[in-house]
N, C-alpha and C positions, 0 to 999 in steps of 0.2 A: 553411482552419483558422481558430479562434476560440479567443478566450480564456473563458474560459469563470470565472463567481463559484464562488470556495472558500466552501464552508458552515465556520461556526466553531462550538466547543463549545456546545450550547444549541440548536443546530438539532435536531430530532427525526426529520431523514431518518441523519444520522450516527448514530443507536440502534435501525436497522432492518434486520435482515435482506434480505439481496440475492436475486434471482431469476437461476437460471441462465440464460445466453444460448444459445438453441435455436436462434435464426438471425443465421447470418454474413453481412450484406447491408453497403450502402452506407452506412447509419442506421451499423450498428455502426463501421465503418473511420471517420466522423468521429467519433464519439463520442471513438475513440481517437486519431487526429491533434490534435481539441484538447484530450486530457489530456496529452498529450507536450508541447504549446506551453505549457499552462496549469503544469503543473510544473515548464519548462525557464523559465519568463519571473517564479516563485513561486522559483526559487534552490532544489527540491525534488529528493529524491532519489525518490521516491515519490509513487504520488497512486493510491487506489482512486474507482470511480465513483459511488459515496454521496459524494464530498466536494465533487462537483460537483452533487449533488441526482440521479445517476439509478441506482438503486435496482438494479443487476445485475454479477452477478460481474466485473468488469472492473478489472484493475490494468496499471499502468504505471510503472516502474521504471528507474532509472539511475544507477547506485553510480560514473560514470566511463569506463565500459568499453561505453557504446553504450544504446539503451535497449532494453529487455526489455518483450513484451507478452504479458499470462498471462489467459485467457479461460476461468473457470469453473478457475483454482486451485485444489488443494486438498495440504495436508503430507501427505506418506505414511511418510516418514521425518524422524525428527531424533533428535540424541545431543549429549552434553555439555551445559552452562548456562556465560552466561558475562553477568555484570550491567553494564552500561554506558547511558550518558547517550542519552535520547531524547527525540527534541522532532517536534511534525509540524507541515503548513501549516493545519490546522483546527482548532489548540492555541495559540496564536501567544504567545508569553513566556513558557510553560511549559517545563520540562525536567525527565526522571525517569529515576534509575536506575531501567531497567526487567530484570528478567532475563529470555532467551529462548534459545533452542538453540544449538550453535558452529556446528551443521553442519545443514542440512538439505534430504531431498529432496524437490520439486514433483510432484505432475502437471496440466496445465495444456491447452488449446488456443491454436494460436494466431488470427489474425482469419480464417484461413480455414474454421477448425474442426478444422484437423490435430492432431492429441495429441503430446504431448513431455514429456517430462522435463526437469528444469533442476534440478542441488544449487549450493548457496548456502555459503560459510563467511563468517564474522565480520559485515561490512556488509552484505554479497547475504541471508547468514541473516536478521537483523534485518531487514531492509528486507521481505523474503519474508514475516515473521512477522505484523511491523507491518502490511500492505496489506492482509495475507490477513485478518488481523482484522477490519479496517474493515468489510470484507463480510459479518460475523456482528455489528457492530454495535459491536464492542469497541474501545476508543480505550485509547491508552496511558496513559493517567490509570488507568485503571481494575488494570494492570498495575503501574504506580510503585511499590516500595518506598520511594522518597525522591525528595524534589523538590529542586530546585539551583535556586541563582539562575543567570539566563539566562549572565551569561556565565565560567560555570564550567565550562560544555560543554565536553565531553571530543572 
C-alpha cells in the first residue's frame, strides 16, 4: 500500500468524467488499498478515484462502521432532502451547506466485479452522494447553497 497525492480544486482531472472499470485485476485492488490508506492517513470519510488523478469509477468510503468499496456506483434510489455542512479532501478550508437525499439506494461492484446493493441514511447518504459525484466531475462547491467558515462545521 501507498499514499498516494490528493488533487485540490483547480486540478482539471477533478472536472472529468470517469470510465467504467471492465477489469478487476491486481492494478485495480491497489489502486484501492491505497485509497483506504490515503483517506484513512487524510482524516477522510471518502475519497473517489479522480482525486488521486485516476480517472475510473472507483470509491472508497468510511463513515465509522468499516470501510466500503463501490466499483462502478451508481443512485438508483433516493427520497427525502436534508441540507447540512460539507467539506472534502480536494477542497481543503472550504465548507457548504450542501443539500442531498436522507436515504439512498446504491448499486455498485465490489473489487471482484460481484454486484450489490448498499442504502445509505444521513452520513452513508451524503458520503454516497458526494463520491458518486466526484465520478461525473461535480465537487461540492458546485452543490453549496452557502459557504461557512471552516470552523462552523456541523
Amino acid at each position: 500500500m501507498a499514499l498516494r497525492n490528493i488533487r485540490e480544486y483547480g486540478d482539471e482531472v477533478l472536472r472529468k468524467n470517469c470510465r467504467k472499470v471492465k477489469v478487476f485485476n491486481e492494478r485495480l485492488h491497489t489502486l484501492i488499498s491505497d485509497m483506504l490508506e490515503t483517506m484513512s492517513n487524510a482524516n477522510g470519510v471518502g475519497l473517489a478515484a479522480p482525486q488521486v488523478g485516476i480517472l475510473k469509477r472507483v470509491v472508497v468510503i468510511d463513515v465509522g462502521e468499516g470501510p466500503i468499496v463501490l466499483i462502478n456506483p451508481e443512485i438508483i434510489e433516493s427520497e427525502g432532502e436534508i441540507i447540512k455542512p460539507e467539506a472534502c479532501l480536494s477542497v481543503p478550508g472550504i465548507v457548504g451547506e450542501v443539500p442531498r437525499p436522507r436515504r439512498v439506494k446504491v448499486k455498485a461492484q465490489d473489487k471482484w466485479g460481484k454486484p450489490f446493493e448498499i442504502e445509505g441514511e444521513e452520513l452513508l447518504a451524503r458520503a454516497l452522494c458526494h463520491e458518486i459525484d466526484h465520478l461525473e466531475g461535480v465537487l461540492f462547491v458546485d452543490k453549496a447553497i452557502k459557504f461557512l467558515e471552516p470552523d462552523s462545521e456541523g
